[in-house]
SEVEXKE-746030 format. One line per 10 residues: number of its first residue (from 1); for each residue x, y, z of C-alpha. Coordinates in steps of 0.1 Angstrom, whole numbers, plus 5000, padded with zeros to 4 digits. Layout:
// residues N
NUM	X,Y,Z; ...
***
This chain:
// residues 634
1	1064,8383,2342; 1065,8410,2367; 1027,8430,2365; 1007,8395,2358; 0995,8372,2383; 1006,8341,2382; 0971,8325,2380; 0961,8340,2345; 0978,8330,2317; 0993,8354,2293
11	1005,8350,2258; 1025,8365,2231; 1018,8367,2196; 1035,8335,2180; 1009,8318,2208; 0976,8339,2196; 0986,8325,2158; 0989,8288,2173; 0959,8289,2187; 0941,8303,2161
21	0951,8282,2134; 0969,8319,2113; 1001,8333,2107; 1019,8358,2126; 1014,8385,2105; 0972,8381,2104; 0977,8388,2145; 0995,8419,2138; 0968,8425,2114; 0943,8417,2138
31	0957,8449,2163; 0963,8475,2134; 0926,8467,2123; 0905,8466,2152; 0905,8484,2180; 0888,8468,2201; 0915,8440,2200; 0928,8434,2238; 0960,8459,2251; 0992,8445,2262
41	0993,8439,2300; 1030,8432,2299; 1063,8425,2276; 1072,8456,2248; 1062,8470,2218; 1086,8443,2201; 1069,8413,2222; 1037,8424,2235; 1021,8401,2259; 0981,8393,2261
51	0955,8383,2288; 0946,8351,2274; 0911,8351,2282; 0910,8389,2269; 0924,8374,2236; 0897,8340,2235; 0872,8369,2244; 0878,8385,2213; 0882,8359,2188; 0849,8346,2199
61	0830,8379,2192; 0847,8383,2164; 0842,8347,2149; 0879,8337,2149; 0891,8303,2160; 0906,8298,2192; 0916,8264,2208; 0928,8264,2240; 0925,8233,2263; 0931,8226,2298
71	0971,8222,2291; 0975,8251,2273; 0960,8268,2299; 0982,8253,2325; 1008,8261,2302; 1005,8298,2299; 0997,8301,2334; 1032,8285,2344; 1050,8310,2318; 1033,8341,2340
81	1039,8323,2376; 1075,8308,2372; 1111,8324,2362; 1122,8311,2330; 1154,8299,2339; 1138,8277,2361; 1105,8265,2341; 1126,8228,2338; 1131,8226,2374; 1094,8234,2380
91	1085,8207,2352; 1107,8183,2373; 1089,8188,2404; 1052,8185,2385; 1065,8149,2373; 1070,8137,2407; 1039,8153,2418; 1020,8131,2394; 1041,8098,2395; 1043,8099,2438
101	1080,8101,2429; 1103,8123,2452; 1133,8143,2446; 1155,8127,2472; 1185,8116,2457; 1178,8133,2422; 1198,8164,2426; 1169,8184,2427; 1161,8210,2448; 1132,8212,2473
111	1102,8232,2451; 1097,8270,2454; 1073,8281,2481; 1053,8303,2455; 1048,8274,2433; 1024,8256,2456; 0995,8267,2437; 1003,8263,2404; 1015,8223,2416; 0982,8221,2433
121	0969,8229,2392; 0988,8204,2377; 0975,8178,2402; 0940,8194,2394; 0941,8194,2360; 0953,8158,2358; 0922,8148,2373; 0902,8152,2343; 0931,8150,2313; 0955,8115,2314
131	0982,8126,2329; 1009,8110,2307; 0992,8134,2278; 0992,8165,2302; 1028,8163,2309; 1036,8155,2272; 1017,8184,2265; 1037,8207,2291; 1074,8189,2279; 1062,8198,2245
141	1055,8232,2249; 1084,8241,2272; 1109,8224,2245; 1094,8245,2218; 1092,8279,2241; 1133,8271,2254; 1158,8247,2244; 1185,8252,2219; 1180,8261,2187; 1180,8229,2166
151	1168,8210,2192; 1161,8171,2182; 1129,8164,2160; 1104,8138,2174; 1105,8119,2140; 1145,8118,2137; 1141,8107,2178; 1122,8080,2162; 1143,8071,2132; 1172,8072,2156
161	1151,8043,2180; 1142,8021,2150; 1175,8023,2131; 1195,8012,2169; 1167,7984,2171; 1154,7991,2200; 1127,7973,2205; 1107,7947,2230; 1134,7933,2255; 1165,7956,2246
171	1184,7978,2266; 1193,8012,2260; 1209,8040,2269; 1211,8078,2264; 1242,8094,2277; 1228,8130,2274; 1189,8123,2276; 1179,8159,2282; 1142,8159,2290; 1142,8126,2277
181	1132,8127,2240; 1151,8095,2227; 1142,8074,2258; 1106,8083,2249; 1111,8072,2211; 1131,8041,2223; 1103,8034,2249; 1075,8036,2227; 1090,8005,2209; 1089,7984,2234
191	1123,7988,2249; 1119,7975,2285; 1154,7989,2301; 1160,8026,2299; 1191,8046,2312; 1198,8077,2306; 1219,8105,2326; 1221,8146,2320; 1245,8175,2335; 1214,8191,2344
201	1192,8175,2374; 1158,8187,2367; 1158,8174,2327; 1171,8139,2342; 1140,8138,2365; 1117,8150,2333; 1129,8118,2317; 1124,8095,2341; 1088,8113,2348; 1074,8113,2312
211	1083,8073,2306; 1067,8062,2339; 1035,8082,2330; 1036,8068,2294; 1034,8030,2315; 1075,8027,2314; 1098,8029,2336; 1136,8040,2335; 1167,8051,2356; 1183,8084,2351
221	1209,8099,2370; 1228,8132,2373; 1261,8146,2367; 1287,8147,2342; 1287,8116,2318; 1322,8120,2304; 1343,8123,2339; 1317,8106,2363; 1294,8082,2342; 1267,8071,2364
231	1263,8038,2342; 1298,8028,2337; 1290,7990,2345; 1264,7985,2324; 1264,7975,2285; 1233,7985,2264; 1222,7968,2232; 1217,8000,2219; 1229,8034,2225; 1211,8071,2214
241	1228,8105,2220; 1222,8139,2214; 1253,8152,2227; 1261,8190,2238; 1279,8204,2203; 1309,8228,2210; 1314,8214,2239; 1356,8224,2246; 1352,8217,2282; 1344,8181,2280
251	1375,8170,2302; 1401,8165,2278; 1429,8171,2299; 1412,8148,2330; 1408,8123,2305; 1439,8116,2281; 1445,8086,2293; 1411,8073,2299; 1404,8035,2282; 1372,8048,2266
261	1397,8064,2237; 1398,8032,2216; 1406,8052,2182; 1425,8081,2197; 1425,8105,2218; 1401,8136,2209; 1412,8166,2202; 1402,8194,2226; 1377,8211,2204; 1363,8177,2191
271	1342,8170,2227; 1313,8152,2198; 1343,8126,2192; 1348,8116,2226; 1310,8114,2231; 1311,8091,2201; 1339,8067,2218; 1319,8070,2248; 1288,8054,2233; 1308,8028,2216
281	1321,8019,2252; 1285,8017,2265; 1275,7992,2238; 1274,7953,2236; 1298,7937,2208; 1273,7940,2176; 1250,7970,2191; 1244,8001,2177; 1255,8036,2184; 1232,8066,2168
291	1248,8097,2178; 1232,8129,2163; 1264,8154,2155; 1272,8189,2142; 1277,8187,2104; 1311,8199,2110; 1325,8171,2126; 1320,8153,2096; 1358,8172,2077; 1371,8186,2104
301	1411,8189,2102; 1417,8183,2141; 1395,8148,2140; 1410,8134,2107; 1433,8109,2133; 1401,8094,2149; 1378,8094,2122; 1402,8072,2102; 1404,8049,2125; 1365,8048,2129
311	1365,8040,2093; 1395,8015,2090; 1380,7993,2118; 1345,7993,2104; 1330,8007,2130; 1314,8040,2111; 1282,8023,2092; 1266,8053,2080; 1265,8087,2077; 1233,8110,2065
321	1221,8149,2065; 1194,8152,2089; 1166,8176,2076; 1160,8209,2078; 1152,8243,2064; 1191,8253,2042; 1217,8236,2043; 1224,8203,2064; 1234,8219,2104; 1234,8183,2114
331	1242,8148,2109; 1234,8113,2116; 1261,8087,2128; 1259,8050,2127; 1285,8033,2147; 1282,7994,2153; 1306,7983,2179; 1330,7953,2166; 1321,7916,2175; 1339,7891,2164
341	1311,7869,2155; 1300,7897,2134; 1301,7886,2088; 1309,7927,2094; 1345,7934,2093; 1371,7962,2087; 1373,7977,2054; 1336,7979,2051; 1323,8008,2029; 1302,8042,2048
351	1267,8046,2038; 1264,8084,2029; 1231,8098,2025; 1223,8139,2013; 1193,8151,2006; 1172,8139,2031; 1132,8150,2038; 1119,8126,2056; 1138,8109,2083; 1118,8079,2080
361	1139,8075,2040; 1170,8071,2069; 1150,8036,2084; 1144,8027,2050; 1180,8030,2037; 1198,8016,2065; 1174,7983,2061; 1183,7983,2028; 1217,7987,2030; 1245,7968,2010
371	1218,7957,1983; 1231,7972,1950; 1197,7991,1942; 1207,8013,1967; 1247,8013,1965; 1244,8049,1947; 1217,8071,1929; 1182,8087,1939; 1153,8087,1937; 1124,8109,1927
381	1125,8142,1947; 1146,8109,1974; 1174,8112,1991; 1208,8106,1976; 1228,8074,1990; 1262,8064,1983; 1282,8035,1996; 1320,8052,1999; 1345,8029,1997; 1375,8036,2025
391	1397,8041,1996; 1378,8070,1986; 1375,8082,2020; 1415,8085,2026; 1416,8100,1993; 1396,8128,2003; 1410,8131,2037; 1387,8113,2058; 1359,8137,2044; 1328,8123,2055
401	1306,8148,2044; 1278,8135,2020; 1278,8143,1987; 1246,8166,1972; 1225,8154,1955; 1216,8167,1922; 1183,8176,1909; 1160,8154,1892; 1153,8168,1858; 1117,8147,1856
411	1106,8167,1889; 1118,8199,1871; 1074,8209,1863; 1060,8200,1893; 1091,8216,1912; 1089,8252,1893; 1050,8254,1894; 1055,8250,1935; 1077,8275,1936; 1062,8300,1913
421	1031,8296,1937; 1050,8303,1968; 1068,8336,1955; 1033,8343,1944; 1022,8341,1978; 1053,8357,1997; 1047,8386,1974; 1010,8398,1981; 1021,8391,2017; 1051,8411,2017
431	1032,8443,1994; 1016,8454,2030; 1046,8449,2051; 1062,8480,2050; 1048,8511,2068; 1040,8545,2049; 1064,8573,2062; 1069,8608,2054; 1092,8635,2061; 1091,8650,2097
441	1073,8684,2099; 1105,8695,2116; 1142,8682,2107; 1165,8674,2141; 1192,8705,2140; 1230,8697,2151; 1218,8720,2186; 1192,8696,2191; 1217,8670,2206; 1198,8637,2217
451	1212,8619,2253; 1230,8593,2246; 1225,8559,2266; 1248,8568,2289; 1229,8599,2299; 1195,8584,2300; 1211,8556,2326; 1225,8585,2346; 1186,8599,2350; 1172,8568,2361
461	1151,8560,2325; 1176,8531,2321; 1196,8507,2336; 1229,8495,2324; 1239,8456,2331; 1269,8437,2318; 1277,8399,2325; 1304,8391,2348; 1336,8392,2337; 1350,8356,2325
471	1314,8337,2326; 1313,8306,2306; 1289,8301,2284; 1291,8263,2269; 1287,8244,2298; 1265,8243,2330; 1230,8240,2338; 1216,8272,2334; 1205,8285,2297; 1226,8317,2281
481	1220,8342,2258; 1254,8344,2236; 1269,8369,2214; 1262,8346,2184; 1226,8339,2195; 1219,8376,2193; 1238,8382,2155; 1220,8347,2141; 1188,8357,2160; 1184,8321,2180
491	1173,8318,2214; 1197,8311,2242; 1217,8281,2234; 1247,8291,2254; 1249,8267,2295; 1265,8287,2319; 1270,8279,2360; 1254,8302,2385; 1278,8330,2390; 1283,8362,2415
501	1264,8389,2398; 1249,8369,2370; 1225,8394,2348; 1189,8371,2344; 1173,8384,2316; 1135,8397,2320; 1106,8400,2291; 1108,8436,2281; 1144,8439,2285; 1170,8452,2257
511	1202,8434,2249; 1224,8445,2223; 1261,8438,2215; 1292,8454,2222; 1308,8454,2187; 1297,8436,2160; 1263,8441,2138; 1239,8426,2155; 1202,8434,2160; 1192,8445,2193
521	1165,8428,2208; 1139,8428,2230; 1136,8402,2252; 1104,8379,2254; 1097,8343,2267; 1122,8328,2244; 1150,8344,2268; 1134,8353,2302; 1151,8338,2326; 1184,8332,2308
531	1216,8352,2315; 1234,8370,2296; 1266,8367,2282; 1299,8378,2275; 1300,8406,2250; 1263,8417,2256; 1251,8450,2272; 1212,8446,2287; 1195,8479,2290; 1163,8478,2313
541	1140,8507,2306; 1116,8527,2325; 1084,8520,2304; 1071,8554,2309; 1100,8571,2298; 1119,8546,2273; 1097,8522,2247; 1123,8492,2249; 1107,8481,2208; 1121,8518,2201
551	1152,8520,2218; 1162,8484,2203; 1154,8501,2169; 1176,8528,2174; 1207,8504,2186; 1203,8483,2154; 1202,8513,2131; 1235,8531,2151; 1255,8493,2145; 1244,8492,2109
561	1257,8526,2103; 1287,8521,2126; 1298,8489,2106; 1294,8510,2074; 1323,8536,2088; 1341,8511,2102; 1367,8514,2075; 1379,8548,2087; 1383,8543,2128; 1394,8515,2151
571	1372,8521,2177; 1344,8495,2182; 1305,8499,2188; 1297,8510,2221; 1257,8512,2229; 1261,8538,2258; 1272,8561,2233; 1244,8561,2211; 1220,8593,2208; 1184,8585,2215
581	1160,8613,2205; 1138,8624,2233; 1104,8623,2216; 1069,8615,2238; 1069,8574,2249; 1036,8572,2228; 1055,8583,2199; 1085,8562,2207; 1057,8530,2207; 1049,8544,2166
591	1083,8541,2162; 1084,8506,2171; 1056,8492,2153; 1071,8509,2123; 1107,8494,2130; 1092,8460,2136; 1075,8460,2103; 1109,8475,2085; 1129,8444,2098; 1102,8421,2089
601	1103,8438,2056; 1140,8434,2052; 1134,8392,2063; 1108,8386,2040; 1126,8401,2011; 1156,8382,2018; 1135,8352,2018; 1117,8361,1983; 1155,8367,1968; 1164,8332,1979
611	1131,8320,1961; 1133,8341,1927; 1169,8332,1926; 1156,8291,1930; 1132,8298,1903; 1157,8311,1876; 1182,8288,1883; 1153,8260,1880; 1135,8274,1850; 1170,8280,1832
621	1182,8248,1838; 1149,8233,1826; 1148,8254,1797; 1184,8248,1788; 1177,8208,1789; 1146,8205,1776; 1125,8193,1805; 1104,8226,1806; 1090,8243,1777; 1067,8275,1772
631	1033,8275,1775; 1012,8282,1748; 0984,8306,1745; 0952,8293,1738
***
């Protein structure tokens, strides 16, 4: 965060609400209402960024709460002092610093020179905080501030961990252990031999740092588990994976013929199936496999082959929706590698489970499993379960997908009275959303003609950058900013290898797409230090001159109206050709404070159509059967 020095810690709005214990919109509150509330010292109008003692300054005079301990402090001053992109690498080094470990043989890289201070404050700050909580605390925060978008819960990491058995004297593995999340879960119950291997060097040595400060101790290894598997003569009693989803470079030409392929080769845009054969290779006769996959996977056309034979040898045990906010993105897979010994055989029914809340109802099916109580139904506001026969399955096409469950018609009162309490709500917050506008004293005439992008590059108020051509973005170590982050407005989830002329994206910048409607965006700590990808256009403004919040505004409203007349031309969106008008920065920063509230408008009235149309559909059906009535007046 170019401006900031990296031994004061800044922090953006979503981080002021954290800390305070509020909501988002009660910070933006907070700056329209007071001003004596602290100016940005860096980031955009879109993303402003905050001194953080400036902002504890404040809410103290001003009698608001504001928590901040030692690790968030340590926190915010590693988001000023240290490149995004390489925020896991520094986390790496900070775990050997505190375990005496080194980075010989890991894969790792020898530690930036200018990060000898902030190292020198983790060692510091140790001293008076256990260190195993400290470095939770930093895992935690960096997880939340940069991995994927549906990155794994904590309590399905622990669901996972008890439904393998993993427990006091097992062994298991992780395949793909990222920074380490189900070794943690696996280690916390007692498991006493933990492997685990990642593409990426630095999240292999986060792993191994946060069990050995947590009193464990495990072996990780880097590379590529699919075409050089560190761990290929070992056999776990268990094995947990979280493995990379649309992965179509997972080595499916290197590896037709590999042994691991017991039921079929994968097809190339199934990587998640030959990640699922992988674990079952990795596993004693009897274990378990718990593989977290994409919903998708589940009906597929191209995996039909290979899920059939998963389900004709017995080996699929279970599978369940994960939960989450809308429809199921994800599901949980049960695989129990065939033993001889085993009463289990082929021919076996699948435990389907939809509707799930609580990942801890997943424990408590699968030890309940095969009992007729739980052979089909649900309970109240429970998930749904449903033993499905393989007969049924090769009816329906090897469709795994579990079937919804319906709504319980008991629940139907308590379940409208919540939600006519939280449209309630969403309503008086959304009334003071929108910003009052009025008519321009003076109308924009067809000989004011506003520069385009194009002309404001050639001035020098902003720079143009476009990814190299033919960068990948779904595998490699280094975090991407993808077309289809920017449309479903996620941070970078795209992996990408370091590449001539790679564009790193900085807070404050502007990306916006190259055909397609998609919102622009400013960039803030969600996707500094990623690159961008294919398809993308980052425009980096002179602050003085350009308000990046204002010219993002203008991009999004050009696409929206470009898409409208799309119908009458071929020609696709091209940001360089869109007119900016040249009003004064100060009035480009209104702009943008108004634009920001207009597209959080727009969200939360999406959200309340979603709601009222849940509430109708609830309090028909209700009506309709009789389980809700009128109230009476009294």
């Amino acid at each position: 965060m170019s401006g900031v020095s990296g031994e004061r810690g800044v922090l953006g709005s979503a981080d002021i609400a954290r800390l305070a214990g509020v909501r988002r919109p009660a910070v933006s509150n907070w700056r329209r209402r007071y001003a004596d509330f602290p100016r940005p010292v860096s980031g955009s109008a879109a993303n402003p960024l905050f001194l953080l003692e400036e902002v504890e300054r404040w809410c103290r005079d001003h009698g608001k709460p504001f928590e901040a301990d030692a690790a968030e402090r340590l926190w915010q001053r590693v988001q000023a002092g240290v490149d995004g992109v390489r925020t896991a690498e520094f986390l790496a080094h900070a775990g050997l610093a505190l375990t005496g470990g080194s980075a010989a043989g890991s894969g790792l890289a020898e530690p930036d020179a200018r990060w000898e201070r902030l190292l020198a404050d983790v060692a510091e700050a140790a001293a008076g905080y256990p260190p195993h909580e400290l470095y939770e605390r930093l895992c935690a925060r960096f997880t939340a501030a940069r991995e994927r978008a549906g990155a794994l819960d904590e309590r399905v990491a622990a669901a996972m961990a008890e439904i393998a058995g993993a427990g006091p004297g097992t062994r298991v593995l992780d395949p793909a252990c990222g920074t380490g999340a189900l070794l943690r879960a696996a280690a916390e119950r007692g498991a006493h031999t933990l492997w685990g291997q990642d593409l990426d060097a630095a999240h292999a040595v986060i792993a191994r740092s946060r069990i050995r400060l947590a009193g464990g101790d495990c072996e990780t290894a880097a590379g590529d588990t699919l075409l050089a598997d560190a761990f290929a003569d070992r056999r776990a009693d268990a094995v947990l994976c979280d493995p990379p989803f649309r992965d179509r470079h997972w080595g499916h030409a290197e590896l037709a013929e590999d042994e691991r392929w017991v039921y079929g080769l994968p097809p190339r845009g199934e990587g998640e199936l030959a990640w699922v054969q992988h674990c079952l290779a990795r596993v004693r006769p009897g274990g378990l496999a718990v593989v977290r996959m994409p919903a998708a996977a589940a009906d597929r056309p191209s995996g039909r082959r290979v899920r059939a034979a998963l389900v004709s040898a017995g080996v699929l045990r279970m599978v369940a929706e994960l939960p989450g906010d809308g429809p199921a993105t994800a599901h949980l897979w049960v695989l129990e590698s065939p033993d001889p010994r085993s009463e289990h055989g082929a021919g076996e029914p699948v435990l389907t489970v939809a509707g799930v809340g609580d990942p801890g109802d997943l424990v408590r099916l699968w030890g309940r499993r095969g009992r007729s109580a739980d052979s089909g139904g649900r309970g109240a506001g429970g998930p749904a379960a449903v033993a499905v026969t393989v007969a049924e399955l090769v009816d329906s096409d090897m469709d795994l997908r579990p079937a919804p469950p319906r709504e319980d018609d008991r629940a139907a009162g308590s379940a409208y009275a919540g939600l006519r309490t939280e449209l309630a709500d969403a309503l008086d917050m959304v009334a003071g959303l929108p910003p009052e506008l009025a008519a321009a004293p003076t109308a924009p005439t067809a000989g004011d003609a506003a520069p385009t992008v194009a002309e404001l590059a050639a001035s020098g108020a902003v720079e143009i950058h476009h990814a190299p051509l033919g960068a990948a973005v779904d595998r490699g170590p280094l975090a991407v900013l993808t077309h289809r982050d920017l449309r479903e407005r996620t941070a970078p989830s795209g992996r990408g290898q370091e590449v001539p002329g790679r564009v790193v994206i900085r807070p404050g910048d502007v990306v916006a797409a190259v055909g397609g409607r998609a919102v622009a965006r400013v960039a803030g700590e969600a996707e500094q230090g990623a690159a961008l990808g294919p398809r993308l256009v980052l425009l980096r403004c002179d602050a003085e001159r350009v308000d990046p919040g204002y010219l993002a505004g203008v991009l999004t409203a050009a696409a929206a109206a470009d898409e409208d007349a799309r119908r009458s031309r071929s020609a696709r969106f091209d940001p360089r050709a869109v007119r900016v008008p040249a009003i004064p920065v100060e009035r480009q920063r209104a702009c943008a404070a108004a634009m920001l509230r207009l597209a959080e408008t727009r969200e939360q009235l999406a959200r309340l159509a979603a709601l009222g149309d849940r509430l109708a559909r609830l309090g028909g059906h209700g009506l309709a059967t009789g389980y809700l009535a009128v109230e009476e007046e009294t």
